[in-house]
Structures are given as C-alpha cells and as structure tokens.
C-alpha positions in Angstrom: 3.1 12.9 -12.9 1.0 11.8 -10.2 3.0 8.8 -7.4 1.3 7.3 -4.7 2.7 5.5 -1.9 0.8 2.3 -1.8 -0.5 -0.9 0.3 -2.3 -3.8 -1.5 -6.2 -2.8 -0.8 -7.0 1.2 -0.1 -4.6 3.2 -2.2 -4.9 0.6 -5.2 -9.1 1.5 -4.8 -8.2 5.2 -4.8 -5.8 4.8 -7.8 -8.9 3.4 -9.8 -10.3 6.8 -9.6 -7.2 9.1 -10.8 -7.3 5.9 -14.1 -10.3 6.9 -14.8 -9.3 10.4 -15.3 -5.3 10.3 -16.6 -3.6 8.6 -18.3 -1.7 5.6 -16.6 1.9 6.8 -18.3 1.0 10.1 -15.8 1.1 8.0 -12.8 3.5 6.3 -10.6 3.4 3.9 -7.3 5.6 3.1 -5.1 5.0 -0.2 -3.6 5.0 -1.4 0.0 7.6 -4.9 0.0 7.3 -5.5 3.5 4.2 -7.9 3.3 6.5 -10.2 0.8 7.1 -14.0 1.6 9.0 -16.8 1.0 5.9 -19.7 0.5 7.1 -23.0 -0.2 10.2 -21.6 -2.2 8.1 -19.1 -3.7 8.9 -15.5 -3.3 5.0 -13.9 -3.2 4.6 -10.4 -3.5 0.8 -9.6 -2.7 1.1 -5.5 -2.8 3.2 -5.1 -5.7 1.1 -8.2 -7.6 -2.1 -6.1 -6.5 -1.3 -2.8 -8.5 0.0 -4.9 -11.4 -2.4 -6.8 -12.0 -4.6 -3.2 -11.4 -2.4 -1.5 -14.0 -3.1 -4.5 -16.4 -6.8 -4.9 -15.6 -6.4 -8.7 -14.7 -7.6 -7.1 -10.7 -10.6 -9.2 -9.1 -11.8 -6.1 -8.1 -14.5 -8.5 -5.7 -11.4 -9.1 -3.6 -8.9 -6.2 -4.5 -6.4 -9.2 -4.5 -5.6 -11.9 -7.1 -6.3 -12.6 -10.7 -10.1 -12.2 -12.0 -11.3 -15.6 -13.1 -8.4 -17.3 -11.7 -8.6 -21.0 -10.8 -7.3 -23.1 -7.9 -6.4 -25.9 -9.0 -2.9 -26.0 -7.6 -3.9 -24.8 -4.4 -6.6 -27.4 -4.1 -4.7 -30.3 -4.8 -1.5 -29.2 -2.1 -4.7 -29.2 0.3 -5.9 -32.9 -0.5 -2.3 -34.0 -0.4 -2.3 -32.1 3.1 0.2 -29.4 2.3 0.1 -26.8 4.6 -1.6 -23.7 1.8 -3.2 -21.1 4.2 -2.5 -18.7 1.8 -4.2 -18.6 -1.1 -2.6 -18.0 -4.6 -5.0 -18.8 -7.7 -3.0 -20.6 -10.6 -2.2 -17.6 -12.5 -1.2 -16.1 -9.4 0.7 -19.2 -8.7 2.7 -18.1 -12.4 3.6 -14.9 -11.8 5.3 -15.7 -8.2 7.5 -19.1 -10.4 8.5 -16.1 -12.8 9.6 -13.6 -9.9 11.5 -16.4 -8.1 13.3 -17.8 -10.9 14.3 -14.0 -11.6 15.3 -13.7 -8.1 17.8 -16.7 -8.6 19.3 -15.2 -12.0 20.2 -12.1 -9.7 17.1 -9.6 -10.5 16.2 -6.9 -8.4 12.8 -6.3 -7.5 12.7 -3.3 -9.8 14.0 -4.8 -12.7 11.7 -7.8 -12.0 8.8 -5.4 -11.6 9.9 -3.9 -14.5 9.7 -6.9 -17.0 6.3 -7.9 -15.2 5.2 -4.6 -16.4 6.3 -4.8 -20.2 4.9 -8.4 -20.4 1.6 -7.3 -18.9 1.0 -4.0 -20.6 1.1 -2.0 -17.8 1.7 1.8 -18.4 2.2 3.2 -15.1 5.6 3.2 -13.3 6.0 0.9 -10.4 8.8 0.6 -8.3 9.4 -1.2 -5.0 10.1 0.8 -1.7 13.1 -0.9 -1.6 15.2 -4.0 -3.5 15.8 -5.3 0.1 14.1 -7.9 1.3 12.5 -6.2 4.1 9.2 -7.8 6.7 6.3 -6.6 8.7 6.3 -8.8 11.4 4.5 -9.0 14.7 5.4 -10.5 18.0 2.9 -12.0 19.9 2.2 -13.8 23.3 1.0 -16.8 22.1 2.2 -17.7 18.3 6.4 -15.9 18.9 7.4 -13.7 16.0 5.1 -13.7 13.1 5.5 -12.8 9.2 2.6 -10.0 8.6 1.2 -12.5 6.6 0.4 -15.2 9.0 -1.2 -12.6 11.3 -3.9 -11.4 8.8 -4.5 -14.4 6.7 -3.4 -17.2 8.7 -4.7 -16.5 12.1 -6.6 -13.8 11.2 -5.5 -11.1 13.7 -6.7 -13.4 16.4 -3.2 -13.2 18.2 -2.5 -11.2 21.2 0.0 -8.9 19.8 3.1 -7.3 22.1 4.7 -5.4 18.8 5.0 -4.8 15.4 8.5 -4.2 14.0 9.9 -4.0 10.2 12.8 -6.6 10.3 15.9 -5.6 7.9 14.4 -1.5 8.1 18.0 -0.6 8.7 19.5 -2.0 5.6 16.2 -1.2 2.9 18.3 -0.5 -0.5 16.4 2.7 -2.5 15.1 2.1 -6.0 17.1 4.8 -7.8 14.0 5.9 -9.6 12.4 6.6 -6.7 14.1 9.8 -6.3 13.4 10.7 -9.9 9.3 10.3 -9.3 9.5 12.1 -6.3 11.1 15.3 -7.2 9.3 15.0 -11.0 6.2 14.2 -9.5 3.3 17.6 -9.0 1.6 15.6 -6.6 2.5 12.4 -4.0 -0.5 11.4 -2.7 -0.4 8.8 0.9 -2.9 6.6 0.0 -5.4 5.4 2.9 -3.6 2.4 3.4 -2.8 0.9 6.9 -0.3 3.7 8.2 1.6 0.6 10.2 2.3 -2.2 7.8 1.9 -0.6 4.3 2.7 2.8 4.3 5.0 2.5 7.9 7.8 0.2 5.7 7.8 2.8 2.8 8.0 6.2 4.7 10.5 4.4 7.8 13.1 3.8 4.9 15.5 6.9 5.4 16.1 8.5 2.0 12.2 8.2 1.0 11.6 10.2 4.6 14.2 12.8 3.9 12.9 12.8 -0.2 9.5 13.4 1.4 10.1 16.0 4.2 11.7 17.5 1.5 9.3 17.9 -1.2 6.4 18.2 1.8 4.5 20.9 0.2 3.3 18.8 -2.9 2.7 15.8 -0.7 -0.9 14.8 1.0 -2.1 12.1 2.6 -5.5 10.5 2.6 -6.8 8.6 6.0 -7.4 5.5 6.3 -9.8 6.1 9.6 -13.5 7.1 9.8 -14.2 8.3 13.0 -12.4 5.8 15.5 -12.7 2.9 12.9 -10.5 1.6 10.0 -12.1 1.7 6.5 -10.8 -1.9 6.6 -8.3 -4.4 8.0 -6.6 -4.5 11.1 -5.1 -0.9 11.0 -6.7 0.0 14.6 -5.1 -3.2 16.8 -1.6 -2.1 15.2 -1.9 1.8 15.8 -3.6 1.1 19.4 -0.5 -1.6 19.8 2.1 1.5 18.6 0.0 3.6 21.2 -1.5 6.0 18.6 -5.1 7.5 18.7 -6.9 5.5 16.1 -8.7 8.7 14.8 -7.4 11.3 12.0 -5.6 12.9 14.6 -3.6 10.1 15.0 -2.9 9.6 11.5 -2.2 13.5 11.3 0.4 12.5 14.4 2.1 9.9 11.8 2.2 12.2 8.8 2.6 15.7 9.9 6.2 16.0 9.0 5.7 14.5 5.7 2.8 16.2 4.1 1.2 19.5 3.9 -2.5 18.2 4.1 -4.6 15.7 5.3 -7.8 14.4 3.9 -10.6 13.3 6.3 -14.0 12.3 6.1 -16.8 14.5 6.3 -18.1 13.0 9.1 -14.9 14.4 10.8 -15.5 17.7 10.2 -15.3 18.3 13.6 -11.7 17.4 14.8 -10.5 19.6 11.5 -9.8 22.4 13.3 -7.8 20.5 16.1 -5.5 18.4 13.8 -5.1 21.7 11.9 -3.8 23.1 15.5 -2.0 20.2 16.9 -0.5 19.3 13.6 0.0 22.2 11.8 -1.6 20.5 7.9 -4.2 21.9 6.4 -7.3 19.2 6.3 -9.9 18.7 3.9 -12.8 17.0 4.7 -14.5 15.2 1.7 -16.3 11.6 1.0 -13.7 9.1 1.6 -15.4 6.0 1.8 -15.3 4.2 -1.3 -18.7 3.1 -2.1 -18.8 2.4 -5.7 -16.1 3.6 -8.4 -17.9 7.2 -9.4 -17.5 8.5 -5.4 -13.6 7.4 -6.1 -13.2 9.2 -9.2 -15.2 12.6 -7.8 -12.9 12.3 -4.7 -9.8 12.5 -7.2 -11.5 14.4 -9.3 -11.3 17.3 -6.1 -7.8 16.4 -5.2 -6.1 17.2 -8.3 -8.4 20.8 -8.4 -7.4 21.5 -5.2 -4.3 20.8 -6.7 -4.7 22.9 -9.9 -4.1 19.8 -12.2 -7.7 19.4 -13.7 -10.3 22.1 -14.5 -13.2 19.9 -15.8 
C-alpha cells in the first residue's frame, strides 16, 4: 500500500499519477480537516470532497475542486436573494455537504461518514480524515481579527495583512484508528507537495501521526511544494515567510527533516541538494516536479516508486 498525506490541490494532482499506474485498492490518503467549515449550517469539507470526488472520477480537473459539469443553481439564486455565498459550492456539491451534515447530527464520525461517501461513490482507495475532531486553520490578521482559512483564500483572497496562523482545537485532534494501520502497512508514505502550513501543518502537528511518522521515517518522503523561492501554487510562501521559514526547499527540508528520509526537489534546484542534504541530513532527489500535463505526473511516480523498488516497468 501506498498513503499520502494530502491537501485539496497538489497531492490530489500527484495522486493522478500513482492511479494511472496501481490500482486505487493499493492506495490510501489521509486527509487534511483543518480547511473544514460550518457555511450556513452546512458542514463543507473541500480537501476530503477533493480526493473523493478524485477517487470517483466526478473531479473538475480544470479547477482541482468541485464536481465536473456541476451547476449553480443554488448558489445563484442565494446571490439574487442577497445571501452572503462567497464560497462557491456547485449543486451536487451542495448534496454531498446536506448528506455529511445530517450524518454529523445522527452522531457520525468523519471516518465513518467518509466511509459511506466512499461505498456510495465507488471509490476504491482508503480515505481517512487526520482526525474526527473538528479542528481549523485559521489566521489572525490586522485588519479582518481571526479568520477561518477559508475566508483568507477564497473570500479575501489573501489580501489581509496577516500577524499568524494557528490550528485552533490542535490539542484535542482525535486519531482515526486506521490511521495507524496504513501507516505501519503502508511500503511507502509519500508528503504530497501541498502547502506545508495549512494542509500538511494540521496532519503532521497532530501528536500520534508525528510520533507514527518519526517512527516509520525511513519509508516516508516528502515531495516540495516550492520551485526555487516560489510556491507551485497558492499562498504557501506569505504563510511560511509569516512562520519565519525560508520559502525555498531548504525550508521545507527544515519542516520535514524529522519525519522523512528524503526530499524531492525540482531540477532546477539541483544546486541547494547538496546543502539540504548537509543541513538536514535527507537524502534529495531532484526530478521534474511541476505538473504540466498528466504524463510528467505519472513519469514522476513512475521514479518514486523505482527508487523505491515497487515498480520495474
């Protein structure tokens, strides 16, 4: 088995490329829940929605979020009625997040919930949440207080002036129990390139997933999500610059050394190799890690799992 730690846009691209060569019963995620949100007495779950609906090929792979084909309707009419709707959930969208609330009232966990979603959908893969906790990404700021995640990217679109980024309800994050049986099944965990902060920060800052991972280190890598001194996407510089960490791979080496053995970077990084080797002590592969159309992903898995020894095509 093959699990990935995931966000709701870069890991769920890189996961298109290990589908395209296993089988989905080989792999597993487990899901960032710290973006989730209570919407007009809807609890919305973007990340985990994001690799469902990837698992069950419903993905708008356009966006990397939402339902292909989906409609608006619902959203469209709040607006002319002059309901606040600054985030956008298509109509099928708008289904799944009735079911997962009126499952949240009968007294459903988020992985049993996640698990009926995935039966009803088809999906193969195994999905857990990082935790059954409600848990938040939120950010303060100078001029809007203490923000959901949410609100920050889609709402205001990062134009805040942020002062800190904190995961409310950390302390008290409840395990999946299947998390530790993926972990310690799994040949490979792979950190997907998602923003190291806000998606991968919630999963690997709960404390029996950081002890399950220094613990299983040597079968663990991570992937980064920074070219250079840029992000691949989204705002993962402001929030690394805001936790006062380089936004290069060496600062996302800095954030992962004690939980992986390697670190893939982009060729164009070749350069620094040899000092996040040093200063960090993982060994670093340097391969294509821009995603620019799905045959680059699936060559760029197809290397991680023979560096790994798990494919000999």
């Amino acid at each position: 088995m093959i699990t990935f730690l995931s966000g709701g846009t870069g890991t769920p691209k890189l996961i298109q490329g290990f589908r395209a060569i296993l089988n989905d019963k080989n792999l597993a995620v487990i899901v960032n829940t710290a973006d989730d949100i209570w919407l007009s007495g809807l609890y919305v779950s973007p990340d985990v929605d994001t690799v469902l609906y990837l698992f069950s090929n419903l993905l708008d792979e356009s966006k990397f979020w939402g339902i292909k084909n989906d409609t608006f309707n619902t959203l469209e009419f709040l607006q002319m009625l002059g309901f606040p709707s600054w985030f956008n959930l298509g109509d099928k969208d708008l289904a799944i997040s009735l079911f997962r609330t009126r499952m949240i009232q009968k007294g459903y966990s988020q992985e049993m919930i996640i698990k009926i979603l995935s039966e009803k959908l088809g999906v193969k893969a195994t999905i857990i949440p990082c935790t059954n906790s409600h848990i938040e990404s939120r950010i303060l700021t100078e001029d809007k207080g203490d923000i959901h995640f949410q609100e920050y990217w889609i709402k205001y679109k990062t134009d805040v002036k942020i002062k800190e980024v904190y995961i409310k309800d950390l302390e008290s994050a409840q395990t999946p129990g299947l998390i530790r049986k993926v972990i310690e099944e799994s040949e490979l965990i792979i950190i997907g390139p998602s923003n190291p902060i806000t998606s991968i920060g919630p999963i690997i800052q709960i404390k029996e997933i950081e002890i399950l991972l220094k613990k299983h280190k040597e079968k663990v890598i991570a992937i980064s999500p920074i070219i250079g001194n840029k992000p691949v996407s989204g705002p993962t510089g402001k929030l690394m610059a805001v936790k006062g960490i380089d936004t290069t791979p060496l600062g996302i080496a800095e954030i992962y050394k004690e939980l992986c053995s390697c670190l893939i970077i982009d060729r164009s990084d070749l350069t620094m190799a040899k000092q996040i080797e040093n200063e960090s002590g993982l060994k670093v592969i340097a391969e294509d890690i821009l995603f620019k159309n799905p045959a680059s992903v699936t060559k760029l898995a197809q290397i991680i799992l023979k560096n790994r020894g798990l494919y000999d095509k």
